[in-house]
N, C-alpha and C positions, 0 to 999 in steps of 0.2 A: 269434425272427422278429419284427422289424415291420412293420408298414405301414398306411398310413392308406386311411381309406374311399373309395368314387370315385363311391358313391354316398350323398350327407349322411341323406336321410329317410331310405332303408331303414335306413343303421347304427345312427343314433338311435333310429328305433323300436324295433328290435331289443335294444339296448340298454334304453330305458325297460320293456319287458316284462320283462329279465331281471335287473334288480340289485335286490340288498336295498334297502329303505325306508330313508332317512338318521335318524338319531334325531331328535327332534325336541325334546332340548332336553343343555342340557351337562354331564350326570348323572358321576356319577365313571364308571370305567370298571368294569363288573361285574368279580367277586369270580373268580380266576384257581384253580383245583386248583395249579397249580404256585405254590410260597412265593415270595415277594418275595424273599430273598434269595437263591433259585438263579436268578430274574431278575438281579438286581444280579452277583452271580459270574459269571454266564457272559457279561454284556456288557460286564461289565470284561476280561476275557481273549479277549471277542470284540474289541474295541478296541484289546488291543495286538497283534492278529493282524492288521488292516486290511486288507493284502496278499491274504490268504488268503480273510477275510470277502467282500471285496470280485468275490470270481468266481463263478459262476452258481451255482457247487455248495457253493461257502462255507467253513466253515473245520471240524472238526469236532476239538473238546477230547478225547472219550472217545466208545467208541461208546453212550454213552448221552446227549451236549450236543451239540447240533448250530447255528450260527450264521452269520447273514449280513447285511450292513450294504451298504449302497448310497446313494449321490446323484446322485438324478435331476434333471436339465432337461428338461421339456415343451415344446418352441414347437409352437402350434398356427396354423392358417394358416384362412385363408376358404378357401370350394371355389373361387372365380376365381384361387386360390394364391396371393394375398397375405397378407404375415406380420398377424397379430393381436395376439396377445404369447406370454408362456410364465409356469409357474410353475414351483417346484424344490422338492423333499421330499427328508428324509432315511427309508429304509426299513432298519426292524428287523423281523428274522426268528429267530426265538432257537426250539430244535427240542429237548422233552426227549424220552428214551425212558424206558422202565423194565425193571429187574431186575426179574422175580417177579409179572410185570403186562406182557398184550400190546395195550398203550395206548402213542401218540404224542400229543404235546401239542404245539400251534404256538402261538406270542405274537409276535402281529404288532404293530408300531404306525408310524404317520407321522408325522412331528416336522419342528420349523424349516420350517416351511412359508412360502414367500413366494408372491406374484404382480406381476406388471406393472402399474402403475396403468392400462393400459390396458382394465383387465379387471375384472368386477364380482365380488365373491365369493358373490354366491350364483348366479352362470351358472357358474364356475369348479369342475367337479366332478373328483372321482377316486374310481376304480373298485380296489378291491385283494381279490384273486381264489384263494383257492385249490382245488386240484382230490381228486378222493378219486374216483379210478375204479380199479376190480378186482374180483375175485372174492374172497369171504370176509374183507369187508371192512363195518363197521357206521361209517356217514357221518354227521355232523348235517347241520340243516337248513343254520344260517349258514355259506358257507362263504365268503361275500363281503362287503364292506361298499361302500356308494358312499355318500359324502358330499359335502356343499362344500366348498371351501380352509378356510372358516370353521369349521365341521363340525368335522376334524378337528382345527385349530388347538383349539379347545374340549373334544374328545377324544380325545387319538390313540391310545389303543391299543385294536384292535379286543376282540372275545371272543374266548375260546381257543377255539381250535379243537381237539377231540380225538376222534382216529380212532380204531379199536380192532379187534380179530378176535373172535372167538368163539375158548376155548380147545380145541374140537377139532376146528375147522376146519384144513387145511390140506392139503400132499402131502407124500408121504414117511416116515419112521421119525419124524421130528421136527416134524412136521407144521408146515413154513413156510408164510407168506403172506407175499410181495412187494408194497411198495407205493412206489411212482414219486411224488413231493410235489413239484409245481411248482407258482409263486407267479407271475404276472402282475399287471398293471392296464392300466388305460385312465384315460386324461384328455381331460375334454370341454370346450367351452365351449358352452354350451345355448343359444345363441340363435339356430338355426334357418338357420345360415350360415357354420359349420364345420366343419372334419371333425375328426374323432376323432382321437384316437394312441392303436395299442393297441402292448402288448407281452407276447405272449402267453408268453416264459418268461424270467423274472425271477431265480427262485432255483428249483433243485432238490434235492431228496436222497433217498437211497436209503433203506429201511425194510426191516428184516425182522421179522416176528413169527413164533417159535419157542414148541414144546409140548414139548421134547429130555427132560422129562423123569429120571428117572436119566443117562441116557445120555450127558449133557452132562460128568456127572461134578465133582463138592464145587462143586454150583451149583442155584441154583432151576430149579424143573423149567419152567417158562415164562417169555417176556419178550420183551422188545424192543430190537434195535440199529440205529445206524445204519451200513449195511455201508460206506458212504464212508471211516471211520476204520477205518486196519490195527492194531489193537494191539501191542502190545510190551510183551515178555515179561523185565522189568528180575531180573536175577543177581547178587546182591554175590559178590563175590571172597573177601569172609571177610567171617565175622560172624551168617550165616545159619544153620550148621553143614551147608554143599553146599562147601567150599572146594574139593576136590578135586574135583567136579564141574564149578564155576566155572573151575579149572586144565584141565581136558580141554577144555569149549568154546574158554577162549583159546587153548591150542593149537591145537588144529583152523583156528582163524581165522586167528590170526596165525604162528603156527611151525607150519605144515602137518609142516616134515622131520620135527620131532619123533613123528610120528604112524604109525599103521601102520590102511591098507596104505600101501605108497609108492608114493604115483603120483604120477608125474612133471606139475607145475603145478595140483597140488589146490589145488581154491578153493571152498571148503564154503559151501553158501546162512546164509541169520540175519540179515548184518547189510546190504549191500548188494541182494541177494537174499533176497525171502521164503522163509520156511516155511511150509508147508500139513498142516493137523491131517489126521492118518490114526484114524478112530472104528473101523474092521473090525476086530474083534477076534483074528480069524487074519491076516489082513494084518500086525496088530503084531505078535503071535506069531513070524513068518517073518520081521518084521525084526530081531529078536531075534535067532532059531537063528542067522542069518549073521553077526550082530555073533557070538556067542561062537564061532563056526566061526573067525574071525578071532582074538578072544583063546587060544581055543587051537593055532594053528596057532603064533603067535608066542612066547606063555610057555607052551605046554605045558598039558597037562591039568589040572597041580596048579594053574593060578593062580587058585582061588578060597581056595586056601589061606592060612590067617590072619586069615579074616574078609574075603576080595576075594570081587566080583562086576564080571561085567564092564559094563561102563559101554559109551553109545553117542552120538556124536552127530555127523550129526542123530539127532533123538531119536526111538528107535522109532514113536511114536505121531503122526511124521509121514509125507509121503508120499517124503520126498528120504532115509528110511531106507534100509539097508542090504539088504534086499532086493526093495521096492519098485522104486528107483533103479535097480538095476543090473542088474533080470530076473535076482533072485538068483547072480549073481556079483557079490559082495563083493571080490573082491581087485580091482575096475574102479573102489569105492564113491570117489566125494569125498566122503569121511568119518572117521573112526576108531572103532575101538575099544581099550579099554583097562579091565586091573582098576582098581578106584578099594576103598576101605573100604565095604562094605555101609550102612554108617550115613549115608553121603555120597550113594552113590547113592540109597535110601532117600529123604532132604530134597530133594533137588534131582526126586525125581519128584513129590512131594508140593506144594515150588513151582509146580511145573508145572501140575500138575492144579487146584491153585486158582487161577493164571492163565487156564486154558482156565475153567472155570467161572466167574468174576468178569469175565470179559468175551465169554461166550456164544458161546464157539467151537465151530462145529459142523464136519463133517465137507468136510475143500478149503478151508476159511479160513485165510486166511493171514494172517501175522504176522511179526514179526521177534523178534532176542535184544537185549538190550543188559548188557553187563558191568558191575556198575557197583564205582564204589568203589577 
């Protein structure tokens, strides 16, 4: 939302009470937790994302890189609403999370900075703002900086900002805390005869901090995502030692006829359609018994003979399983099952599970597959 003030004294004073102090001299920029080179990495591939960076909610690499790039134009106007001039920034917003740590890190900075010769650089201010409101949430002080055109020309990138929880804070098995990050500013021209331009949301994105503990499964038991990015759950076809695993998803996907049960226009979720992790431990169980209620209706009791087990996909430990999905009738599933080699099934759940763990998939997160290779 924007919109400019309609009354000049009240906005400015308001404003003069509430923004940080500008530095007062052009010091490097303090020393950042996050390394220069996951700076450098993540705004090289935020760069060739543009597109994506470029929208309020930004672009997100992993759920642990989160980034956003904008170029703004200010005109600012007197309150008798005649033009004044304008100035134009570029804004970075680059967003780590971490594995094994429930900490968020924001690195903001303003860059290319111009103005109007119309305008003086040190009446010519801007405001860059971030917000840290919730519950079970630990805030610093800086969460804003105001400076002059000059100002930041001399330093752009603010201090980091990093948010955090307490590791036994939260609600639930997995004790989350949600945290909403939206980035605004305001640009002024301080001479006492015009109005502000704010723009109170700039960039947003989503934050989870997790305690999942064991539960998360072949993952650290605490951390941090950003829930914006869906993960993908990459398969090789061979080479992993899941081929035959790899071989039933592609079926399922693309030669549904091959598959059992036969339902007429099966179109299994993964690649177009998410998957949503199922954690209920009986939940998965029950979508089990109905995948094998399936292999053996079709091959008969013996087929785990020879070293088979029956294989499933979707994959039990989701919720578009076999008897989640279909209020256990399975002969309705858009699904399959089928024996595959123990040794196959076996890797291909093993993938999985360190998939779910390496990108902190808890319980309803959704995802996708992708086959590769």
């Amino acid at each position: 939302m924007m919109r400019r003030a309609v009354t000049l004294l009240a906005a400015v004073g308001a404003l003069l009470v509430s923004v940080v102090p500008a530095a007062t001299s052009a010091a490097a920029a303090p020393a950042s937790r996050v390394s220069a080179q996951a700076v450098t990495d993540l705004r090289g591939e935020c760069a060739a994302h543009q597109a994506e960076a470029g929208r309020v909610q930004g672009w997100a690499r992993s759920r642990f890189e989160q980034c956003h790039h904008y170029t703004e134009k200010v005109s600012l106007y007197n309150t008798n609403g005649s033009y004044l001039g304008y100035f134009d920034f570029e804004l970075w917003i680059l967003a780590f999370a971490y594995d094994g740590s429930r900490r968020v890190d924001y690195v903001t900075s303003v860059e290319n900075v111009h103005q109007s010769t119309t305008m003086s650089n040190e009446l010519t201010w801007l405001t860059i703002r971030l917000d840290c409101r919730g519950t079970d949430l630990v805030c610093p002080a800086g969460l804003s900086r105001a400076d002059t055109i000059a100002g930041w020309y001399a330093r752009s990138t603010m201090d980091t900002v990093t948010i955090t929880s307490p590791d036994t804070a939260g609600t639930g098995p997995y004790k989350t805390v949600p945290l909403t990050e939206t980035v605004g500013f305001t640009g002024e021209y301080r001479d006492g005869r015009t109005a502000p331009f704010y723009k109170d949301t700039e960039a947003i994105n989503h934050v989870r901090f997790d305690s999942a503990d064991s539960a998360l499964g072949n993952g650290k038991y605490k951390g941090t995502v950003f829930t914006d990015h869906v993960p993908r759950f990459a398969l090789a076809r061979t080479g992993e030692g899941a081929d035959e695993e790899a071989r039933h998803v592609d079926d399922t996907l693309h030669h549904p006829e091959r598959t059992f049960p036969a339902v007429i226009g099966k179109n299994a979720p993964g690649e177009n359609a998410p998957l949503h992790r199922l954690m209920d431990p009986t939940k998965r169980r029950a979508n089990h018994d109905a995948a094998v209620r399936l292999c053996t209706n079709v091959w008969g009791t013996n087929y785990a003979a020879g070293g088979m087990e029956c294989d499933e996909y979707p994959f039990q430990s989701t919720y578009e399983g076999a008897a989640e999905s279909t209020g256990n009738q399975p002969g309705l599933w858009n699904g399959s099952a089928r024996p595959i080699p123990a040794a196959d099934n076996g890797r291909g759940g093993t993938l999985l599970a360190n998939f779910y763990g390496a990108n902190r998939v808890l319980d309803n997160d959704a995802f996708f597959i992708a086959l590769t290779g």
